[in-house]
C-alpha positions in Angstrom: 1.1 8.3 -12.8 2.1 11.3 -13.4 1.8 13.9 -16.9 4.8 13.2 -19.2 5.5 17.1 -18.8 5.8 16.9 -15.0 8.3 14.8 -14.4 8.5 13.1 -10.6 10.6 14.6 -8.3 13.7 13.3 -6.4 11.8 11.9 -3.3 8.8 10.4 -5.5 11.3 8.7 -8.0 13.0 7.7 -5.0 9.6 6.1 -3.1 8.6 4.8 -6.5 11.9 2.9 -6.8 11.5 1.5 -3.6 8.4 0.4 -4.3 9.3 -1.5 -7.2 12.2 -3.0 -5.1 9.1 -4.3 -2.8 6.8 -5.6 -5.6 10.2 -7.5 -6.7 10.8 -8.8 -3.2 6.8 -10.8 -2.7 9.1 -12.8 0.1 9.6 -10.3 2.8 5.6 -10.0 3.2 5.9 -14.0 3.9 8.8 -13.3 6.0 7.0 -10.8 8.3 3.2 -13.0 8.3 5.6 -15.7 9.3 7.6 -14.0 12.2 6.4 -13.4 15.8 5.5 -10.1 17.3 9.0 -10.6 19.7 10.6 -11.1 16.2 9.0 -8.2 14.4 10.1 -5.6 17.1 13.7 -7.1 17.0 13.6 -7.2 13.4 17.6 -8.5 13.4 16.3 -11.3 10.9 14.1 -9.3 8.4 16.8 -6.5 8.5 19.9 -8.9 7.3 18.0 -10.8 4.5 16.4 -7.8 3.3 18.0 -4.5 4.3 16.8 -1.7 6.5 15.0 0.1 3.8 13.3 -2.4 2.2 11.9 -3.5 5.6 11.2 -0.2 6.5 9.2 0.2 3.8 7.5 -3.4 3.8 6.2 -3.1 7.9 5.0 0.2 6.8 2.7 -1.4 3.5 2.0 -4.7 6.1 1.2 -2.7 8.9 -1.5 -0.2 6.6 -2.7 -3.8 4.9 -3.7 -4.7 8.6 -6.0 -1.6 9.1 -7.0 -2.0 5.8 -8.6 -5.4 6.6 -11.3 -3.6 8.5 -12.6 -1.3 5.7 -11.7 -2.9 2.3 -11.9 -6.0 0.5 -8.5 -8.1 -0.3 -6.6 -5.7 2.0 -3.5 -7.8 1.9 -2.9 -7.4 -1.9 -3.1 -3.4 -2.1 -0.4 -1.5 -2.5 -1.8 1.4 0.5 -0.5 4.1 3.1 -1.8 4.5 6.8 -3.0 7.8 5.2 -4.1 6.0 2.2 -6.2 3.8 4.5 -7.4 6.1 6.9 -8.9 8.2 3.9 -10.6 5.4 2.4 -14.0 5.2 2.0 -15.9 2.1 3.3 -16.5 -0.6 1.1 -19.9 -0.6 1.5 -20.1 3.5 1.3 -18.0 3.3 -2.3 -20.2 0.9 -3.3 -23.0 2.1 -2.7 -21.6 5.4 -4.5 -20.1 3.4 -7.7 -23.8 2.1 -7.9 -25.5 6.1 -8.4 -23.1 6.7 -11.4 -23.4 3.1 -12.9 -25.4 4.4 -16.0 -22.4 6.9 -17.0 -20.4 6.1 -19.6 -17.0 7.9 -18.2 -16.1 9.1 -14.6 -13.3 11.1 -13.5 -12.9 10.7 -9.7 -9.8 13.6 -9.3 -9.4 12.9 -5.2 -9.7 9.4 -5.6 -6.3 7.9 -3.0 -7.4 4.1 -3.0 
């Protein structure tokens, strides 16, 4: 989130609201785990329940969830990017690292994506 004096700009209050549109639509992630690979590259169903956007945006978050299944734990409930993904550490790497600054009482990780 960002500082109260730095307000987002148009394309981040834009993503942001399309996000929440997605977080308020938990259906279309059942929609596409329930559709066929033949259905998902049509996409003629998804698109007229749901919109182009929001399915846009919803392959895009499965799609990273996917990848993420490899490298982090309870992949298909975060909220990630491909770049997001692709950048993340893995699990058993940020563990390990969590584990060397376990005795400190605050930590400030200022590059942290996931």
């Amino acid at each position: 989130m960002l500082p109260p004096s730095l307000p987002p700009d148009p394309a981040t209050q834009q993503e942001l609201q399309l996000l929440n549109r997605l977080r308020n639509s938990p259906g279309i992630f059942d929609a596409i785990a329930g559709s066929t690979a033949a259905e998902l590259r049509s996409q003629k169903q998804l698109r007229s329940a749901f919109g182009d956007e929001l399915v846009r945006a919803a392959l895009a978050v499965h799609d990273a969830r996917l990848k993420a299944a490899a490298k982090l734990p309870a992949a298909d409930r975060l909220w990630v990017t491909r770049i997001g993904v692709e950048q993340a550490t893995a699990w058993p790497v940020a563990v390990h690292k969590a584990r060397r600054f376990s005795g400190c009482p605050q930590i400030t990780d200022l590059c942290c994506g996931i």
